[in-house]
N, C-alpha and C positions, 0 to 999 in steps of 0.2 A: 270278174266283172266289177265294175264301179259301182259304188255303194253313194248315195244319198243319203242328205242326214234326217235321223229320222224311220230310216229302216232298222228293223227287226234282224239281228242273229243270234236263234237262240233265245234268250232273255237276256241278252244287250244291246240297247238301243247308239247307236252309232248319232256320235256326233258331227265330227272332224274328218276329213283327210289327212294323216300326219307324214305320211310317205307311200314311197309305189317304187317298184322295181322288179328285174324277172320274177324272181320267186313270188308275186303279188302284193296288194295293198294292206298299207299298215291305216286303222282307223284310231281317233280317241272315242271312247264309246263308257257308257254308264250301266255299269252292272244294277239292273232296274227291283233285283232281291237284296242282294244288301247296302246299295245307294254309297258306290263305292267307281272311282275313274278305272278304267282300264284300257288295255290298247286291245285292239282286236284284231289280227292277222289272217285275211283271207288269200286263199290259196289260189293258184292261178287253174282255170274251167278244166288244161290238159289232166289234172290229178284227176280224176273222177271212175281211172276204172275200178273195179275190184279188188284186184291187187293193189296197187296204189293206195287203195284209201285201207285198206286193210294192214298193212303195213303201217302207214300215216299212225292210223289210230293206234297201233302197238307200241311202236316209238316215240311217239309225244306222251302217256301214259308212262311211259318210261322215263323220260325227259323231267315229267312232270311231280317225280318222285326225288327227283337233288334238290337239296335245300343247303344251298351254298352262297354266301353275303354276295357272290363277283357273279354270280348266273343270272341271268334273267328268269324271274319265279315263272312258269305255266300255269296256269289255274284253270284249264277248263279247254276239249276238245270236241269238234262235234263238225256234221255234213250236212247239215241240214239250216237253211237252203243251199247253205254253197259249206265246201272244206273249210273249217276256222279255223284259230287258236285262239286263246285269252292268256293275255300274258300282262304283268304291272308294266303300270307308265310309268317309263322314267323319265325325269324332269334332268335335262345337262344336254349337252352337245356329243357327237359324233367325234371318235380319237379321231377318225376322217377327217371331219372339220378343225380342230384342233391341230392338227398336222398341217393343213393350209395356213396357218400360222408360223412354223418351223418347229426343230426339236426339242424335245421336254427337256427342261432344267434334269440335271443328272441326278438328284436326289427323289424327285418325284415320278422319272423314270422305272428309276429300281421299284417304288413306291406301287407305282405302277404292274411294273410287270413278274412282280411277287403274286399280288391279287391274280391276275392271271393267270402264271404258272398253277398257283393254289388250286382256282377252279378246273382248269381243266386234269389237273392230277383227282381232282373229286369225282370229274365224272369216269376219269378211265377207273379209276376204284370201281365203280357203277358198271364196266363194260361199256360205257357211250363214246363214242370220238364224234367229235364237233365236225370234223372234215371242210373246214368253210369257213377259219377264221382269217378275217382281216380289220382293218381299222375301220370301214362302215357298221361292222356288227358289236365293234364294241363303243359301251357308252360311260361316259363320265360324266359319273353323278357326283353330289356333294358327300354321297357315304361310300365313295368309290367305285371302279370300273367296273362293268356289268357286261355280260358276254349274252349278246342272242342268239335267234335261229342255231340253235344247240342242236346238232345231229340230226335236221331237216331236210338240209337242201339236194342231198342224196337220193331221199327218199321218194319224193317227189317230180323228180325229172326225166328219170325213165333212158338215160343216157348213159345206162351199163353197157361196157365193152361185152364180146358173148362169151358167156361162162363165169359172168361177174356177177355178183349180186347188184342191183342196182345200189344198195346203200356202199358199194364200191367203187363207183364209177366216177367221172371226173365232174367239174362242181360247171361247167358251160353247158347252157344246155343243146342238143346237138345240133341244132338251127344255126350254131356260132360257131362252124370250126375255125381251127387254131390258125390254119392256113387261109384267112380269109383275111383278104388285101384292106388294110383301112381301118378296121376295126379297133375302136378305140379298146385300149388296156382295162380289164376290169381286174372279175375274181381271180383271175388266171396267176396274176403277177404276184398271188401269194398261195401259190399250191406246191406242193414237193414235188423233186422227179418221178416217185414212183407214181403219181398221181395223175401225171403228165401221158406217161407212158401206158395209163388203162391198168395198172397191177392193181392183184388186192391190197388192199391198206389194211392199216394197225396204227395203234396211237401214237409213232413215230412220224406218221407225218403229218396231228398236231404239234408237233415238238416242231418239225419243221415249217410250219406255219407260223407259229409264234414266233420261231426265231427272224422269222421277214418281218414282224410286228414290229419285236424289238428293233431292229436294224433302221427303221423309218422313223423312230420315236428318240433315236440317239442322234441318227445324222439328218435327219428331215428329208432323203430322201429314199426310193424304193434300191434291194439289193438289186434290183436285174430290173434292168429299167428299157424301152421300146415306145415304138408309137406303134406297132400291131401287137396281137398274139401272138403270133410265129416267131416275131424275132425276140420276145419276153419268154417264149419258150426254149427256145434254143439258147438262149441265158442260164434258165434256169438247168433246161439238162447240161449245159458245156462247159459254164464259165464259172469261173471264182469270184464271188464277191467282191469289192473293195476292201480294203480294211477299213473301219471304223473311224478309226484315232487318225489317219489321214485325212479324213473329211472334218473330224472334233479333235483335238489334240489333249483337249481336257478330260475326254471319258479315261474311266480310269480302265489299265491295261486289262482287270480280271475281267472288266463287264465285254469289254473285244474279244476277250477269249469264249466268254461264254455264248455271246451271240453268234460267233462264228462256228462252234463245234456243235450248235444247233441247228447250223447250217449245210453241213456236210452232206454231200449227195448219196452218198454211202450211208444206207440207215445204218449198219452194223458199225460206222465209227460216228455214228450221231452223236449225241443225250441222248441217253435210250429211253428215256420216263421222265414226265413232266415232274414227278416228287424231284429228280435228279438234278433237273434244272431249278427248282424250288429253292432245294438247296444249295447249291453254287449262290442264288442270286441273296440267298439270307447272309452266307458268308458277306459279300460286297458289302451287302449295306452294312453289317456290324465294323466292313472295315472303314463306311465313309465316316460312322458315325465315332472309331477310333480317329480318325485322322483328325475330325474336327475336333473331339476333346483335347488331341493331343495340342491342335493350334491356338486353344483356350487357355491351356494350362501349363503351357511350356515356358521355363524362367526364360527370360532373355539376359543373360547371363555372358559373360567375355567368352566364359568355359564354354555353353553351349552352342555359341557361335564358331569356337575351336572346332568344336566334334561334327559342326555342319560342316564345316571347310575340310576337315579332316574324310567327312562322308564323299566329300564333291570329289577330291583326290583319289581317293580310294575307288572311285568306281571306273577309275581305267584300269585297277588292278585287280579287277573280279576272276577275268579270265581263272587268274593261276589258281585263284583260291579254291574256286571248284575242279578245277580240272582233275583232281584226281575223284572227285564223286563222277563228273560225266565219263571221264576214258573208261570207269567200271561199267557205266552203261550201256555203252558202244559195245561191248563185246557180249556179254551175255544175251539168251534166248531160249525157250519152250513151247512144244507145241501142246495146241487147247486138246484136253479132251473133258467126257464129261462126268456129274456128279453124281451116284445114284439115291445120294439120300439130300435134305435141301441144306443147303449152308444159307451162310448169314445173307443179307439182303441189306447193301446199301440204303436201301428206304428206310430199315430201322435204324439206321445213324445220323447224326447230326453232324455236321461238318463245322469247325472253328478254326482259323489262320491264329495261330500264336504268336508270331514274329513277320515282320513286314522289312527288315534290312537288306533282305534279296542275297543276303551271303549267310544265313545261318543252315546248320547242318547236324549230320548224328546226331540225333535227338535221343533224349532217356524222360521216361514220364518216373515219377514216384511210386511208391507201391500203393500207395492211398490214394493218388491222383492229384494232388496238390503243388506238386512243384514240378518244374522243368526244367533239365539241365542239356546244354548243346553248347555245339561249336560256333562262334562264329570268326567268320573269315575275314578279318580288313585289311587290306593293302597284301603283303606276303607274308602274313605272322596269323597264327589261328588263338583264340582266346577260350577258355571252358564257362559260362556263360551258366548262371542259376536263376530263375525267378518262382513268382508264384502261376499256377493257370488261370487265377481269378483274372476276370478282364483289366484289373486296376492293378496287375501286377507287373514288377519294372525288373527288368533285366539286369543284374549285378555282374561281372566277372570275379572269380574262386582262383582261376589261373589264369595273370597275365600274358599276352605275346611274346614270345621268345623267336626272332628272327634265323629260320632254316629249322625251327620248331614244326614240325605240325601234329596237330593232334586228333584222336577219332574215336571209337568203340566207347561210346559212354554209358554208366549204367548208374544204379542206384544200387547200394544195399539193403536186403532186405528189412533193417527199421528206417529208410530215407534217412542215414545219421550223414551218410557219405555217398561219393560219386568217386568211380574208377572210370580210369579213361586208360587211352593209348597216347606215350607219347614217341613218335614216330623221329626218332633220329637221324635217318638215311633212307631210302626204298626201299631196303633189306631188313631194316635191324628196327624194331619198337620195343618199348617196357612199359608195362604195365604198373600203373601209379594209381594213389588212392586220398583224397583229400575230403576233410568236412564240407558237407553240406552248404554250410551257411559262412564257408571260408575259414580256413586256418593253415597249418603246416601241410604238406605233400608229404607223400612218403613213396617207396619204390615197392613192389608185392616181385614181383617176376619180368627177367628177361627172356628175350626172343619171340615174345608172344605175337600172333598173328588176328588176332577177335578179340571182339568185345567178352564181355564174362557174363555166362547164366548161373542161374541159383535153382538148389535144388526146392522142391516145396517145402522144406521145412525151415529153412532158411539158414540152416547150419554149414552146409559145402557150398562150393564153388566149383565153376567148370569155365575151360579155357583153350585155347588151341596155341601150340608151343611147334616153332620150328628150331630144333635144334640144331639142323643141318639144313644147306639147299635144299636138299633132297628127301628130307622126311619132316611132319610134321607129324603131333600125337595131340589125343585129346587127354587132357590133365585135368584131376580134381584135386581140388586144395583143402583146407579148413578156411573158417570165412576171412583169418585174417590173411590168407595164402601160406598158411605155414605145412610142412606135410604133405607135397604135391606127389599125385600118386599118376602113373600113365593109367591110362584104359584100356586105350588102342591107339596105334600106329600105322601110320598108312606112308609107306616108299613109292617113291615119283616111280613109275609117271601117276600112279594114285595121291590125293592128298586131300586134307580138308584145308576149305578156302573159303573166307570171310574179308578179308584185304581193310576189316575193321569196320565197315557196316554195320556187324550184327556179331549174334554169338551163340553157341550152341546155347538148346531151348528145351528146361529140364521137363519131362512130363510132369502133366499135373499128379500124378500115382508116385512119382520116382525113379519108375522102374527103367526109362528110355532116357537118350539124351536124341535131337534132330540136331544134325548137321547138315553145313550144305560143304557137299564134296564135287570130285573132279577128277576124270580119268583124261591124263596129257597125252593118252598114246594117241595111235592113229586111226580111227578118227578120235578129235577129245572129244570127250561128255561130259555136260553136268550132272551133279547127282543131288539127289537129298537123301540123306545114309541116315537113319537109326542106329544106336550104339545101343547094346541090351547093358545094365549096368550089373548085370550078376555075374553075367559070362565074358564081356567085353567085343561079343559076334557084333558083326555090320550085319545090315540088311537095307540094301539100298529100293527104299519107296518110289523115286520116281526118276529117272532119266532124259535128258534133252542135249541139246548142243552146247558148247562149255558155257563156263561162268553165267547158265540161266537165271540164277538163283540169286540174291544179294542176301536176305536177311529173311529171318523167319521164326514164328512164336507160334506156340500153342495157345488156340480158342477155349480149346475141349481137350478130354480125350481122346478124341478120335478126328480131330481138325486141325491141320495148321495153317495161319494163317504165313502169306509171301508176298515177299517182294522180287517180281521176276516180270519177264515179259514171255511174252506167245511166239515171238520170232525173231529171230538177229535184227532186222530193218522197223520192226516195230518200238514201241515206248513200255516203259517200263510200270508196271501196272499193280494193284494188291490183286492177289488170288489167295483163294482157299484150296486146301488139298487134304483128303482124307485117308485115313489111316488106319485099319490096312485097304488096301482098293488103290492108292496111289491118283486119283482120279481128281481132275482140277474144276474150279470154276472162277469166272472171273468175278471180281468184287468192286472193282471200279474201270472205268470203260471212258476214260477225259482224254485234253490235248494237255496233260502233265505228266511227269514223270515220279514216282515215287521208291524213294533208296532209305533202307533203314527201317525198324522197326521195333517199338517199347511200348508192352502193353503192363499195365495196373495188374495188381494183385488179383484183385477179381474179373478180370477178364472183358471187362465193359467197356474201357474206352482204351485206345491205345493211338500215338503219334509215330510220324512218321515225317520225310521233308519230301515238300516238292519240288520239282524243279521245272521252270518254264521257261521259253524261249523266243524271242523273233529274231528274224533273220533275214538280211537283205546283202545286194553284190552291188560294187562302187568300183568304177571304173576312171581312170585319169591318163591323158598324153603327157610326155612328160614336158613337166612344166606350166602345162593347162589345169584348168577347173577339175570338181568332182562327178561326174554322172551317175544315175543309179537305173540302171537298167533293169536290175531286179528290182522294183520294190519291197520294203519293209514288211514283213507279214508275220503274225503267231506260227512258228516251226510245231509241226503234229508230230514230227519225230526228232532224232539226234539230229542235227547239223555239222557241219563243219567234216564231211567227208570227201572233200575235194573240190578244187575250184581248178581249170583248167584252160588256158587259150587256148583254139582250135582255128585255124585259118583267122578270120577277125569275127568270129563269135564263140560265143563262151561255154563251154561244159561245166555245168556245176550239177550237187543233189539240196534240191531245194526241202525237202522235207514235209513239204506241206500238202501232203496227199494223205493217202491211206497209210502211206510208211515212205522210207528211203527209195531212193533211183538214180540213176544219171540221167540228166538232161541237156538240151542242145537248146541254146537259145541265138538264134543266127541273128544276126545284125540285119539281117532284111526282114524278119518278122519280130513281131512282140510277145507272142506269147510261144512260151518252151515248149520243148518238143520230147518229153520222155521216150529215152530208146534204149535205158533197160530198167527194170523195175526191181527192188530188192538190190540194188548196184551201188557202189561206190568207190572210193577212191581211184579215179578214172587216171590212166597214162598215155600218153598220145606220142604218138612220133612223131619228127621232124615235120613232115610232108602233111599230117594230117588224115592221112588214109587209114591209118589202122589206132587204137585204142584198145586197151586191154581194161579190168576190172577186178573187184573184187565181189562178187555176190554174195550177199550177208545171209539170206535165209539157206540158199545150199550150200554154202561153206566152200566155193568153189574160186579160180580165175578164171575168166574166161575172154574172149577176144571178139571185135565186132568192125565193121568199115565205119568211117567218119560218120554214116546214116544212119547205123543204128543195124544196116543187112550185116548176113553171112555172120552170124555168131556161132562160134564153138569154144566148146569148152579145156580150156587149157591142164586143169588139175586140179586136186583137192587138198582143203585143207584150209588155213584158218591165214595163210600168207597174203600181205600184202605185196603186191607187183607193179612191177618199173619195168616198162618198153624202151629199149635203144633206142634212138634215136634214127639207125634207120631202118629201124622197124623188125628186125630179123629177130631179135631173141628179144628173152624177158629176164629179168630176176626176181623170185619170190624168196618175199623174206618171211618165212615160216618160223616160231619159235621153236628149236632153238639156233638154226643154221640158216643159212642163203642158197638158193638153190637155182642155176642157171637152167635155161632150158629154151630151145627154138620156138619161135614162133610157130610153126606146123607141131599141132599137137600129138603127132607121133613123131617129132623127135627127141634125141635120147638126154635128157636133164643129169645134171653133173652138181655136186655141193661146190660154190665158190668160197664158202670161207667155214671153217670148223668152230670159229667164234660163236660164244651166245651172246646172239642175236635179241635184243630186246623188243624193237618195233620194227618200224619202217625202214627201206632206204631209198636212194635214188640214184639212177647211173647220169653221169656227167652229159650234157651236152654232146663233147664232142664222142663221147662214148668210150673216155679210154680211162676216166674212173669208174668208182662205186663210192659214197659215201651211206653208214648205215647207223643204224642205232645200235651201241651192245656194251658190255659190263668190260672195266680193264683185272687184270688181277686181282686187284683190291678192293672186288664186287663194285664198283662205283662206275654210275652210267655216263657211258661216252658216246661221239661222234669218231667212229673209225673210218678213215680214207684209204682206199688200196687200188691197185691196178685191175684193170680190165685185160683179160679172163680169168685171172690165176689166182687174184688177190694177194699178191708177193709183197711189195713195198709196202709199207704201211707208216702211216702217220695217226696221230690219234689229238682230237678237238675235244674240248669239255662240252658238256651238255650245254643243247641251247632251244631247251624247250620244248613245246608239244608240236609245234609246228614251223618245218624250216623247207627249205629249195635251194640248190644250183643256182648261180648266178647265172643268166645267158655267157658269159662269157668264160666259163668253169674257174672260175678263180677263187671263188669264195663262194660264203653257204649263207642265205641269204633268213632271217630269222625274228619271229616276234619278240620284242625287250620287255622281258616280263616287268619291269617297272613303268617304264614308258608306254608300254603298248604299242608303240609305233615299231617299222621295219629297220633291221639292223643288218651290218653286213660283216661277216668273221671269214679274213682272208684264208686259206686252206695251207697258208704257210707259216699258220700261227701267230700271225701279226695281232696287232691289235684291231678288236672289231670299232667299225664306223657305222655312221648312223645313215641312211638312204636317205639321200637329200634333193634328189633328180625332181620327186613327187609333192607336193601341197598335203601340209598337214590334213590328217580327216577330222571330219565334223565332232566339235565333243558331246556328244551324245549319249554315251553312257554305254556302248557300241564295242566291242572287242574284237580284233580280228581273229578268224578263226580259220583262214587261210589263205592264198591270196597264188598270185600266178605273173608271170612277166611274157612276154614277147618276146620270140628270139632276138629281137635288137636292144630290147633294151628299152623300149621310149615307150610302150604301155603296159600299166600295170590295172590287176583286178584284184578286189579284195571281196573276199566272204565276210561279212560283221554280225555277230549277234550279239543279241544281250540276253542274261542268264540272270533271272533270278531264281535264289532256292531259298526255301522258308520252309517253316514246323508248321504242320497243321493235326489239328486231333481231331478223331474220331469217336463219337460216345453214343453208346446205345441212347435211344428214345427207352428203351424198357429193359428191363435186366433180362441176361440171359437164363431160359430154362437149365 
């Protein structure tokens, strides 16, 4: 009911009207005992039964107990004469209002929705979720943003689905369904799918409330936008957002990332906790507030202007720098189980970005935590990179570029005098090198080595992984200066330990154990994570998944190690903890990044690691015409670059940007893709278009399906990637370490077509009467073998041309990205000299790499897959020492 001024609630007399809306009218009223303004919130006449107001009064009491700077304080509840609140007046505008302005400057954004994040991580500390946040209920004052009607509007409504508690149910009350023609857009257009849908809630879907907050405060306007309910709901359960930096080109890419992975319909790949989001957005701003000092205090110098021009070139050559961090990515995977005792918890860590160059890698922290050594990647030459961690510390390189150089497995010694690295001479062959600290002479420790080096707790041994042969590697301890290398243990293929220079065995904190991450090549492969006992030299393998799950990994505890691994072939690569003995995982970060590598401090409290993060978009061109983008640009949530394919005149690609990897159909008649296998990739299509085959990453399998996605079966197992004829009758899977032919009817009988090792991929020719594959010639060095179709008899052999190559439509040549240029190139298949594809209009420079791309039987349209990759250090440091 309407209040006059002048009436009595309570002992506050009522002044003003200052607002009104469903949930009821807001007064300014005078607290008439301590002669103090307040606002006064009566409730609307339906609250009044028993329940309702008995509930009412538990959780406003509750409400009424956060004492948080961004809440709206509560001071006082009561029913009598009508349901109140008393709540401070605040003096400011509505983000609502504010927003009818356009979007917040990007500084006061962040500024913004830090406060925010803050509060609402206080009250889920508390047990409270707000359930109801949007831009009307928060306010901006001069001491900052303020959040109202704090976990009310639930309670009051009485619009629980049945079996829900009403403080579950959705935030309209049910006089207004969703399906109701007309109705203007209200609280609806910021509620999450489960919210939509009647589920019980959890503070995930303030996480995703907030993140529709954010997403209107960057680009001014709403993520899923309508002139009814219905069709703002049907947004919000269907559709993907825009991207961000589409609408602002200026937000910077982390603050896109974070609003969007807050946006995820999927709670389980949300931000799972507002602390999580918290910190993401502290990282941003320490980085807006880097970038600015840097623009402060940067000499403008000839030199420096070199090393930007040198920057600006360099980033069409990113591709190759990482490729050998992401190709580790793509292949490994584990499944989740859980933990019976509690591991560490994200919330007690702070998150810091160390490097912002978007090509640094292999990280090593100090044993004290004061310095940082890594790789960084520019143009095709890698550098070994020193500075300090304090924020005011400058990046030095210890080891220049050396071109077909690259370098990985970095560490410290245990007094931080020096840093060992790998330096990688060929794919086969590395040595283990050792240089000061703060720069001086190199020296050589060990050949053939395959890892980075751990240290024992006393800091007197050394451990290492040594392939002395293809076929065997051993784990080795040295003396610190590597002198005195003794084996441990030895594991013969198809067993082996594999580290590919990520990481390095990781001595217990006792002595007594060394962890590895190992690998069983038979059939089916496994990952492992192997303990070595160091008295006996027995394995004992802790935990098991599908191969190369594992990348790198360090002891927390005694009884914890911490990993770098992911939950499934198709998924991102993620930190987990894993206990010891029990084998049992949990995860520790849950983002849209990737994390490879790992070096934690002496004590155990902070440790680094590099991310890697992605967008990803497809560019389509006739020949000779402009560029189109049919895919838009968007933050990839998983690997990219597994296949780009024409299909009739629409496109197969795996967009990435779900809950994990897929193949998808995006047909030229409609706009939005059509996923038709999930966990899918690198798609092959026949001539005609009717049949496609695949490679499915979570079951390890090929399988076959029609142009629509019907009649799938499963072709075989195994870790092979497959190439369909052309018409359509067989396949080849290239399984390491052979090529294996085999009918398209998956009970026909499969034949090995070549005895070669096989290193990656291949693809049969067009007209179907080659094979071109990936594999080693005599001289271990990796080639492009060309042979005949069935037998593989003739043969000719091409030098390597990259991560990513195709068949000319016309089978003549092999068509390929110029790891310099980045643009497409073409190597006649008769050895000639390769030419540069000149049919197509340069692409946009963007910063953009292709990561795969597809032609037209004729020749006159071409498609490209592009991302852009950046990977940086970022540290991780307890809030509090560990127990």
């Amino acid at each position: 009911m309407a209040l006059t001024p002048g009436t009595k609630v309570g002992p506050y007399e009522v002044l003003a009207q200052i607002g009104a809306g469903g949930m009821g009218e807001v007064y300014r009223a005078r607290d008439t005992r301590l002669d103090r303004a307040v606002a006064v919130k009566v409730l609307p006449a339906g609250a009044t039964s028993p329940q309702a107001l008995d509930r009412f009064e538990r959780e406003a009491k509750a409400i009424a107990a956060l004492n948080h700077p961004n809440i709206c304080s509560v001071y006082d509840v009561g029913t009598t004469p009508v349901p109140y609140l008393v709540m401070e007046l605040l003096e400011g505008e509505s983000l609502y209002e504010r927003l009818t302005r356009g979007p917040l400057e990007v500084a006061s954004l962040v500024d913004v929705a830090l406060a925010l994040a803050d509060a609402i991580a206080a009250a889920h500390a508390r047990g409270i979720v707000h359930r109801d946040l949007k831009p009307s209920n928060i306010v901006l004052t001069p001491h900052g943003p303020k959040i109202l009607d704090f976990g009310l509007a639930r309670v009051v409504e009485g619009t629980a689905s049945p079996g829900v508690e009403a403080t579950a149910g959705p935030t309209l009350p049910a006089v207004a369904p969703l399906t109701e023609a007309g109705v203007t857009v209200g609280t609806v257009a910021y509620m999450s799918p489960e919210q939509l849908r009647g589920e019980a809630l959890d503070a995930r879907t303030d996480v995703f409330s907030l993140g529709l907050v954010l997403y209107e405060m960057a680009t001014g306007q709403r993520a899923f936008a309508g002139g009814t309910s219905a069709v703002v709901s049907a947004a919000i359960l269907h559709e993907h957002p825009r991207a961000p930096r589409t609408l602002r080109p200026d937000l910077p890419t982390s603050l896109e990332q974070a609003i969007l992975t807050a946006l995820e319909k999927d709670r389980d790949t949300r931000t799972q906790t507002a602390t999580e989001l918290r910190a993401e957005l502290k990282r941003i701003k320490r980085e807006l507030g880097e970038a600015v000092a840097s623009a402060d205090t940067a000499p403008q110098s000839s030199s420096s202007n070199a090393q930007v021009l040198a920057g600006v070139i360099g980033r069409r050559r990113r591709a190759l720098a990482v490729a050998a961090v992401v190709a580790l990515l793509l292949v490994g995977a584990a499944w989740l189980l859980t933990r019976q005792r509690a591991a560490p918890s994200i919330a007690d860590f702070e998150l810091e970005q160390l490097t912002t160059s978007g090509t640094a890698r292999a990280p090593a922290i100090s044993p004290r935590g004061d310095y940082l050594a890594y790789v960084e990647s520019a143009g095709i030459a890698d550098s070994l990179m020193v500075r300090q961690v304090a924020p005011t510390g400058r990046s030095v390189p210890i080891v220049p570029p050396t071109p077909d150089i690259s370098l990985a497995g970095v560490n410290f010694t245990p007094d931080g005098k020096f840093v060992d690295y790998l330096r990688r001479i060929s794919p086969t062959a590395a040595e283990l090198w050792r240089i000061p600290t703060l720069s001086g002479q190199p020296r050589r420790l060990a050949e053939n080595v395959v890892s980075g080096v751990g240290w024992s707790p006393d800091g007197r041994q050394m451990a290492y992984v040594q392939a002395p042969s293809p076929k065997q590697t051993q784990l080795v301890i040295a003396e610190i200066d590597g002198s005195a290398p003794q084996v441990k243990a030895t594991r013969i293929a198809p067993l082996n330990f594999y580290f590919a220079g990520l990481g390095g065995p990781a001595w217990s904190p006792d002595g007594s154990t060394i962890a590895l991450v190992g690998r069983d090549g038979g059939s089916p492969r496994t990952g492992q994570i192997v303990v070595v006992d160091m008295a006996t030299g027995r394995e004992r393998i802790v935990a098991t998944g599908p191969p190369e799950f594992a990348f790198a990994l360090a002891w927390l505890d005694g009884e914890t190690l911490l990993l770098s691994m992911l939950d499934k072939l198709s998924a991102l690569a993620q930190l987990w903890t894993l206990s010891d003995p029990g084998g049992k995982r949990t995860r520790f970060t849950n983002d849209t990044s990737q994390y490879a590598g790992l070096s934690v401090t002496a004590d155990r409290n902070a440790w680094v690691t590099s991310r890697l993060e992605a967008s990803f978009g497809v560019w389509t061109s006739e020949s000779g015409g402009a560029w189109r983008q049919p895919v838009p640009k968007t933050p990839a949530k998983a690997q990219t670059g597994f296949g780009l394919r024409w299909i009739d005149d629409d496109l197969l690609f795996v967009p990435g940007t779900g809950t994990g990897l897929g193949v998808a159909r995006r047909r030229a008649s409609a706009g939005a893709p059509e996923m038709l296998a999930p966990g899918g990739g690198y798609p092959s299509v026949s001539r005609d278009g009717s049949t496609i085959v695949y490679f499915d990453f979570d079951k390890q399998e090929q399988w076959r399906m029609d142009g629509g996605g019907n009649n799938q079966k499963r072709l075989g197992r195994g870790t092979g990637i497959p190439s369909i004829s052309p018409d359509g009758r067989q396949v080849v899977v290239f399984d390491v370490p052979s090529a294996t032919l085999k009918s398209i009817d998956p009970a026909g009988i499969a034949h090995d077509v070549t005895k070669d090792r096989v290193r990656g991929r291949g693809e049969v020719s067009p007209d179907g009467l080659l094979l071109a594959f990936e594999a080693f010639n005599e001289q271990n060095q990796p080639i492009i073998a060309v042979c005949d179709m069935p037998a593989c008899s003739a043969r000719q052999t091409l030098g390597t041309l990259g991560r990513v190559w195709h068949w000319m439509p016309d089978g003549l040549g092999l068509a390929f990205v110029h790891p310099v240029t980045s643009n497409l190139w073409v190597q006649p298949i008769d050895a000639g000299t390769a030419k540069p594809l000149r049919d197509f209009p340069d692409l946009p420079d963007d910063g953009l790499e292709i990561w795969d791309f597809d032609l037209t039987a004729d020749g006159r349209r071409l498609a490209v897959a592009r991302a852009r990759i950046l990977n940086d250090i970022v540290l991780f440091r307890r809030l509090r020492p560990a127990e």
